[in-house]
C-alpha positions in Angstrom: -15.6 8.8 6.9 -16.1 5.2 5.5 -14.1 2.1 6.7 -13.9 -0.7 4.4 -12.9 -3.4 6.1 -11.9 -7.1 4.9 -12.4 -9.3 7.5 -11.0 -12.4 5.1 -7.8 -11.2 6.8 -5.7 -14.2 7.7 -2.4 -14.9 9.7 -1.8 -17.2 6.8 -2.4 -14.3 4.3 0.1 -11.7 5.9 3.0 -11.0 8.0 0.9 -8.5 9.8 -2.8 -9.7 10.5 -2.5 -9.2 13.8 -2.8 -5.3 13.1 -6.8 -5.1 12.3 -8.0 -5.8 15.9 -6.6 -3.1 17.4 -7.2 -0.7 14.7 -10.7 -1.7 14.2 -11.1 -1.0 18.0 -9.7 2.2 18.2 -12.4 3.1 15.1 -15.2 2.3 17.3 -14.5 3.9 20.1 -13.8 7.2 18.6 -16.8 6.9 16.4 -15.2 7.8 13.1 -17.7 7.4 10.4 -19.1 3.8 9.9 -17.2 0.4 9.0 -18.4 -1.0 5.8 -18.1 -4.6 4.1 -17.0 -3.5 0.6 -18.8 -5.1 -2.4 -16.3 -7.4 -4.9 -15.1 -5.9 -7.9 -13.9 -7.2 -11.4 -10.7 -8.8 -12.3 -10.7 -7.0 -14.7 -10.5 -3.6 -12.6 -7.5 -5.2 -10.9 -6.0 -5.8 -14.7 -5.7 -1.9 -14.7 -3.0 -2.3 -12.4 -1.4 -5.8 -12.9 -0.4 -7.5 -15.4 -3.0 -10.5 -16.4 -0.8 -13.4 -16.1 0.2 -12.3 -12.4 -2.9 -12.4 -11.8 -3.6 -15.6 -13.0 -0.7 -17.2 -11.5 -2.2 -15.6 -8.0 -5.5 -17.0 -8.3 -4.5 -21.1 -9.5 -0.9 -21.4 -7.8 -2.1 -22.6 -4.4 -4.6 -25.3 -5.9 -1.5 -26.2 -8.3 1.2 -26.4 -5.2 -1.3 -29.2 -3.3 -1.9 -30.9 -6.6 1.6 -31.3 -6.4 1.5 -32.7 -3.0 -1.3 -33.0 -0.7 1.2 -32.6 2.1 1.7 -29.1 0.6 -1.0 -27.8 2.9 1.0 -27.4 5.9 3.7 -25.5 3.8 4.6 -22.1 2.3 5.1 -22.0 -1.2 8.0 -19.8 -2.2 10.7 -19.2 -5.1 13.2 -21.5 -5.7 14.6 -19.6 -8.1 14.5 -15.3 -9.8 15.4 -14.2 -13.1 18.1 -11.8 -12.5 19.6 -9.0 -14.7 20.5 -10.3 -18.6 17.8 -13.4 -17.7 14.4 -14.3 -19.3 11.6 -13.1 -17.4 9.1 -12.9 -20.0 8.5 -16.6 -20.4 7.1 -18.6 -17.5 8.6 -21.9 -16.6 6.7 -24.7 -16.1 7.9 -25.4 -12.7 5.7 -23.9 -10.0 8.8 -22.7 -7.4 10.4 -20.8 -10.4 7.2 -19.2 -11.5 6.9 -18.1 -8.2 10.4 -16.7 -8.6 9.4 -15.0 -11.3 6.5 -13.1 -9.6 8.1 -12.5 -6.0 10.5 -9.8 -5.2 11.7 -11.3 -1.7 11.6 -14.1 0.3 9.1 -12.4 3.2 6.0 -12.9 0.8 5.0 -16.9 0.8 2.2 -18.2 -1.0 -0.6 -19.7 1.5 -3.8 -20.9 2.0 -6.0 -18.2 2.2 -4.0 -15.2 0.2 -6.1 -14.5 -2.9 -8.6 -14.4 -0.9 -7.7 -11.6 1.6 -5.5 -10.0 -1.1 -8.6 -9.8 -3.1 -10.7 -8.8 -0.6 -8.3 -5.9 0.1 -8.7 -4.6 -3.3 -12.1 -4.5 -3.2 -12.0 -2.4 0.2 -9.3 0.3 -1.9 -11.7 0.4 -4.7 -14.8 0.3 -3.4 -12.8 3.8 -0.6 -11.8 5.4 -3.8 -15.6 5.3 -4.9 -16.8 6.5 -2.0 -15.4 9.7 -3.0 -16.6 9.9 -6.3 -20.3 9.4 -4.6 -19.2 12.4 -2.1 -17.3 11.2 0.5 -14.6 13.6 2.1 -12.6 10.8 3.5 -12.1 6.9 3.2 -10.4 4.6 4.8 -9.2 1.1 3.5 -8.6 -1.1 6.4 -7.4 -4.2 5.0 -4.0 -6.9 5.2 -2.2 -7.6 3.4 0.1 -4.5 2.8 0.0 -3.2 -0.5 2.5 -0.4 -1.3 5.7 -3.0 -1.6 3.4 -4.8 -4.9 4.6 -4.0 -8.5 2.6 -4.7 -11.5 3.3 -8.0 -12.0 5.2 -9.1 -8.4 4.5 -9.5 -5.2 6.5 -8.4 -1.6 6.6 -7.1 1.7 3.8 -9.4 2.6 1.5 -8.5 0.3 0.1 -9.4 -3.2 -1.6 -6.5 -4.9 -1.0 -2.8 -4.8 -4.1 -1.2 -3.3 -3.2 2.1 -3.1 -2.1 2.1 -6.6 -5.9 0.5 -7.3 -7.4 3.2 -5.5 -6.0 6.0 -7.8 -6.5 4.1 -11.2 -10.1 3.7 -10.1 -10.0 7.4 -9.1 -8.4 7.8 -13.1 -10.9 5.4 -14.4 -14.0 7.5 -13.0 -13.3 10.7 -14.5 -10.2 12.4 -12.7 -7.6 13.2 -15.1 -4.8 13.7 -12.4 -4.3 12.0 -8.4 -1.1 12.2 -5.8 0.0 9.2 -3.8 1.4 10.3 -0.7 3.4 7.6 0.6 3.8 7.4 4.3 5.3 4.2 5.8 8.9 4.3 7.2 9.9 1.7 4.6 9.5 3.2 0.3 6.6 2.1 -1.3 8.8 0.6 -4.3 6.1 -1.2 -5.9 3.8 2.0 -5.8 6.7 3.8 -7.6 7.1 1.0 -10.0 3.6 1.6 -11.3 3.5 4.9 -12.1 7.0 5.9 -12.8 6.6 6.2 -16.4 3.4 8.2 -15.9 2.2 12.0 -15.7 -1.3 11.4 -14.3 -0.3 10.7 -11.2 2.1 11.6 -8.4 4.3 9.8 -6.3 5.7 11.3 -3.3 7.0 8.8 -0.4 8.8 10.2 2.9 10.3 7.1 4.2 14.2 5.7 5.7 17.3 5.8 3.4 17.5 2.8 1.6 21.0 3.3 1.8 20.6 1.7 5.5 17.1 -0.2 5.0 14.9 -2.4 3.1 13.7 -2.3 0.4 17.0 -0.8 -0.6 17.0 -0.6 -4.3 14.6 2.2 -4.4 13.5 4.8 -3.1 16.7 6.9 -3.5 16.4 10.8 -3.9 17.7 10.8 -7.6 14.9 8.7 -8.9 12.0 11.4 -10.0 10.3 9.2 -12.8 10.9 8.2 -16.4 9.0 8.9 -19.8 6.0 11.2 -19.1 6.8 10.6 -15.5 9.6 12.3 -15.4 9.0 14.9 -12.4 6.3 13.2 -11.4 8.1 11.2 -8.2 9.4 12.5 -5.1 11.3 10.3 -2.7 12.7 12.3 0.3 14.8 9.6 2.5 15.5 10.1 6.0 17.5 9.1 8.4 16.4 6.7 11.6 15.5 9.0 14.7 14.4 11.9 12.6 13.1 14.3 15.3 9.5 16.0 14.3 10.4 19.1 13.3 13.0 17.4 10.6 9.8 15.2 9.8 7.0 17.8 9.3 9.3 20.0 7.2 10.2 16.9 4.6 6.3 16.4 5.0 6.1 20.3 4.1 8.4 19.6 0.9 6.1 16.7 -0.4 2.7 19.0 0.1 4.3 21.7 -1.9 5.1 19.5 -4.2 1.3 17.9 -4.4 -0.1 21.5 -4.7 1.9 21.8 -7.6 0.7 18.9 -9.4 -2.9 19.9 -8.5 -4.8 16.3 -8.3 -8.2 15.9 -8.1 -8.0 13.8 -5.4 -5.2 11.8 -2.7 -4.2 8.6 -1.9 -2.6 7.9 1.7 -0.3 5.2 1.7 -0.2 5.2 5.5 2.1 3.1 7.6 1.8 2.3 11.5 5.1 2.2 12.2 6.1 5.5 11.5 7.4 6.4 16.0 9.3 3.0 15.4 11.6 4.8 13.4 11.1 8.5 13.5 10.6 10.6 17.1 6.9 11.2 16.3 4.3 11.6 19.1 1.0 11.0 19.5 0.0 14.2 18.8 2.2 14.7 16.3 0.0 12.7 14.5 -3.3 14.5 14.6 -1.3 17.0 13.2 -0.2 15.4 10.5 -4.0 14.1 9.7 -4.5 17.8 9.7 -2.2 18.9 7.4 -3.5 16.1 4.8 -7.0 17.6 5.8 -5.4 21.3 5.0 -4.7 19.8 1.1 -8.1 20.4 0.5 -8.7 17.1 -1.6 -10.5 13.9 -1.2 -8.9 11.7 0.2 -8.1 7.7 0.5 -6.4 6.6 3.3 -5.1 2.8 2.7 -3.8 0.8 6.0 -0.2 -0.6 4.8 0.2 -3.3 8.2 2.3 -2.8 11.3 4.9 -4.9 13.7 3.7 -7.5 15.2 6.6 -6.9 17.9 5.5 -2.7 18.1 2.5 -3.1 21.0 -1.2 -1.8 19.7 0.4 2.2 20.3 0.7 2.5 16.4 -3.6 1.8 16.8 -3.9 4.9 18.6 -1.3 6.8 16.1 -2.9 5.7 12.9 -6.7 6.6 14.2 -4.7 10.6 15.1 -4.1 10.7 11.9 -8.1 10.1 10.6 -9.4 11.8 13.6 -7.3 15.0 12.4 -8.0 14.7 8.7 -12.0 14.5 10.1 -11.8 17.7 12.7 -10.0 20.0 10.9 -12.8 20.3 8.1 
């Protein structure tokens, strides 16, 4: 298995940087394939995702915010302002704090010094793991911050600024595949991973995560949303409750595998979260099995690292290197 690994990470960058030490750690002791520095890719491969001017604002808002104000350096930039239902969001304001408004989805994302650059270094780690594949690879393994799964098309949140996961399967679409499966795994819904593909039939969403009836993000992620347009059908959200035991979890996991095999992709995208026992009584053996059941799919696969609690220890380290190591021995 290949590691791609951004080490432009920054604390700056992402509510979760912390994460990569003792992940990349845990790599190297076990051995697990090699760790990689992933070569840059196009804008324009990240344009298959995002809109152009969200890129755009990315890349130029920082330099605009200390043109502003020198004094700007020591400061987050973040909305003063969103376009809400029945308001314009297809016009951009000339002020900077309500463009950012228009572009963020919460208030836990700030703009800092630093965050193209790891968010763009991320991406190229998702693309250049979804390539592997398509040179042979069984397994890849995106270990990059910030988190990606929370990004729409055109806005940012949940710490992170573009959707790598959903960047992994369009390059997957882009070399040749006519069909790939997300499988969503982080104990919060990948709403900006649903957002992308809902109103498509070439790939599948499937997300096991908390009801967002009683957590974030939630105003998605709710069973009765299946997809829209040729989507329709093609997302699965199964919500759980806090504290599910393992045998609740591995048979919602069951329901989302059966659902894969009947979309038969060419290939798999983890979304995988490291928070996962936080929330749901999973062991650490519990998750070598679940690597093996992902292994048991029989399909390429990316694995993408979507960032961990600062507060939760290095244990989710040892879980989230399970999961690989089972994916890797049960071949």
């Amino acid at each position: 298995m290949l590691t791609f690994y951004n080490e432009h990470h920054a604390l700056a960058a992402s509510l979760h940087a912390a994460a990569l030490a003792p992940l990349l750690s845990a790599l190297e002791r076990r051995g697990l394939g090699r760790i990689v520095t992933p070569h840059g890719v196009p804008l324009v491969s990240l344009e298959r995702v995002h809109s152009p001017r969200y890129l755009h604002f990315l890349r130029t808002a920082w330099s605009e915010w200390l043109a502003l104000d020198p004094g700007n350096a020591g400061r987050e930039l973040l909305p003063g302002s969103w376009p809400v239902r029945g308001m314009r969001d297809d016009v951009e304001p000339p002020d900077l704090r309500a463009r950012a408004g228009l572009y963020a989805s919460d208030t836990r994302t700030p703009l800092t010094a630093g965050a193209w650059t790891a968010a763009k270094t991320g991406a190229d780690c998702a693309v250049n793991a979804a390539h592997a594949l398509r040179m042979g690879e069984r397994g890849s393994f995106a270990l990059t911050l910030p988190p990606g799964r929370h990004v729409g098309a055109d806005w940012c949140g949940g710490g992170g600024f573009l959707n790598n996961a959903a960047l992994a399967a369009q390059h997957l679409l882009d070399d040749g595949l006519q069909r790939v499966a997300i499988l969503d795994l982080g104990p919060h819904h990948g709403h900006g991973t649903q957002h992308i593909f809902y109103a498509r039939g070439d790939v599948l969403f499937a997300s096991l995560h908390l009801d967002p009836q009683h957590a974030w993000p939630w105003y998605a992620g709710h069973a009765i949303e299946t997809g829209a347009g040729a989507g329709l059908h093609h997302t699965l959200n199964l919500p759980l409750a806090a504290g599910l035991g393992a045998a609740q979890w591995f048979a919602a996991l069951e329901t989302g595998c059966v659902k894969l095999g009947m979309f038969r992709p060419e290939a798999l995208v983890v979304s995988l979260g490291a928070e996962l026992a936080a929330h749901f009584a999973l062991a650490g053996a519990d998750f070598l099995r679940l690597g093996e059941r992902i292994a048991h799919l029989g399909l390429p696969t990316v694995f993408v690292f979507e960032g961990a609690d600062r507060a939760g220890g290095t244990e989710y380290a040892t879980h989230l290197v399970n999961v690989l190591e089972g994916f890797e021995t049960a071949a």
